[in-house]
C-alpha positions, 0 to 999 in steps of 0.5 A, spaced: 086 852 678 090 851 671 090 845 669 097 845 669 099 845 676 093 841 677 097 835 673 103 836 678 099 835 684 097 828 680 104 826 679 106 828 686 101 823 688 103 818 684 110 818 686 108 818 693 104 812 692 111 809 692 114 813 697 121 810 700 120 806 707 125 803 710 122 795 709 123 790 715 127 787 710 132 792 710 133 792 717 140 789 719 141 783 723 147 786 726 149 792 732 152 798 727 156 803 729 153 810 729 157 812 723 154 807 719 146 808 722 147 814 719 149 812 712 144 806 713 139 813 714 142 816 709 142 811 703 134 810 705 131 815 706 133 820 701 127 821 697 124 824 703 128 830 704 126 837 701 132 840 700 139 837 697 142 838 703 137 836 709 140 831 714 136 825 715 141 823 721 147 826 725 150 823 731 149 829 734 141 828 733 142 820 736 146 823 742 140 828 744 134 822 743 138 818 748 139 825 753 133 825 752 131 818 753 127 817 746 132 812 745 136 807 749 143 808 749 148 803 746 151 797 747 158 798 747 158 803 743 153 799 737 146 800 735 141 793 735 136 793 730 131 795 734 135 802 735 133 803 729 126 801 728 126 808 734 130 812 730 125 811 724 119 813 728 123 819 732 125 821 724 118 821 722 114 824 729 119 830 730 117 833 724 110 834 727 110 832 735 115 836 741 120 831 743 116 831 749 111 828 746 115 822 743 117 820 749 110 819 751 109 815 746 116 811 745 117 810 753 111 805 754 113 802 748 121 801 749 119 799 756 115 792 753 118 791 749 125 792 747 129 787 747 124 783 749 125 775 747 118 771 748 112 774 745 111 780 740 117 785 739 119 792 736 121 788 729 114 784 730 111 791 731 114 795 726 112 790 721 105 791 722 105 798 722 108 798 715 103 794 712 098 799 715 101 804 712 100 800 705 094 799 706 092 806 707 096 810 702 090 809 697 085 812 701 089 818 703 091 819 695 083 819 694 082 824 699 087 829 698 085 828 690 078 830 693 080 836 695 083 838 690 077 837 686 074 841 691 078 847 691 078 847 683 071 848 684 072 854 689 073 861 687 069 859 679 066 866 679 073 870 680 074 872 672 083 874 672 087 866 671 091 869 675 088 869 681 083 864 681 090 861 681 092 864 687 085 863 691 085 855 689 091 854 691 091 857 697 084 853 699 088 847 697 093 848 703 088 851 708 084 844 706 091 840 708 093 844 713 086 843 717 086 836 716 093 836 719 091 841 725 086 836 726 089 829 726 096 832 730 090 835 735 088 828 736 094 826 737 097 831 742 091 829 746 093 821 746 098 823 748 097 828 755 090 823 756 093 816 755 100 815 755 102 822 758 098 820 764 102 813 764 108 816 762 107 822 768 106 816 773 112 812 773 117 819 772 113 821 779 114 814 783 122 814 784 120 822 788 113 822 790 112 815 793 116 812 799 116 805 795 119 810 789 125 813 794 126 806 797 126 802 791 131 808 789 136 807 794 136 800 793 139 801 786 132 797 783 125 800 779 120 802 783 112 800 780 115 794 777 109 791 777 106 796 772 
């Protein structure tokens, strides 16, 4: 691979060891009206975008998560802080999970603790994820080096520049894209054993269980216990 597209993957990876992330401190204290969620996002994620003119967030966006029931419905028309810790995971699982496979993952999580006000909650939460993150960026950065160190190495016996170029680059990608198939596989399997079993349980009790209908018909949860 030409020294020159080498040195731009570096740089790549050195700025995103500063990537932008919405820090726990940022977050507001108080309930936002949805055009001001949006240019919250807007204003802080802007380094994420690939294209100018990507959205980060639109109202039609928040409008479909809270039909779907990824995300709670407002209050009074305004979004807690805790609606945007949800739109912060929404935003970065979308890009590689079903909306189906979201819910499975946030609905346990908003029914413990969203709103909750005696123990651990959304805030406490996301605090310990973003330090996890920071914790980890460095090891992902060796690793994706280290494949890149290897896919240079591929190909050595092809003589044209040009295309031991082209046959390089492309094992760097295929070298990426199976770390990614591999992890996203992983996930997709959390998801249908653990939470998508969980998640399928409470959607069935209201319809499949007499204790459902009857809690239904008094306007209560059925399996509050859970």
């Amino acid at each position: 691979m030409h020294q020159k597209y080498t040195n731009e993957i570096l740089q790549l990876l050195r700025s995103m060891q500063n990537i932008d992330y919405i820090s726990p401190a940022d977050i507001p204290n108080i309930d936002l009206y949805m055009d001001q969620v949006t240019t919250f996002m807007d204003e802080h994620l802007q380094s994420s975008k690939r294209f100018e003119d990507d959205k980060i967030l639109t109202k039609t966006m928040i409008n479909n998560y809270t039909k779907n029931n990824l995300l709670p419905p407002p209050e009074k028309k305004k979004y807690s802080s805790e609606h945007m810790l949800l739109l912060i995971y929404i935003y970065y699982l979308k890009n590689f999970l079903t909306i189906d496979d979201i819910q499975n993952i946030l609905t346990p999580l908003t029914e413990r603790f969203f709103h909750q006000e005696n123990g651990i909650g959304l805030k406490e939460i996301y605090e310990g994820i973003v330090r996890l993150q920071q914790e980890n960026i460095n090891t992902q950065t060796r690793d994706i080096i280290r494949k890149l160190k290897k896919s240079n190495e591929c190909f050595q016996e092809v003589t044209d520049p040009e295309d031991q170029k082209l046959l390089s680059t492309f094992a760097f990608v295929c070298m990426l894209s199976f770390d990614v198939w591999v992890k996203k596989t992983i996930i997709e399997n959390i998801v249908d054993g653990t939470l998508g079993q969980r998640t399928k349980k409470k959607k069935s009790a209201p319809e499949n269980s007499k204790d459902g209908r009857k809690a239904e018909e008094n306007g209560t949860k059925g399996n509050e216990k859970e």
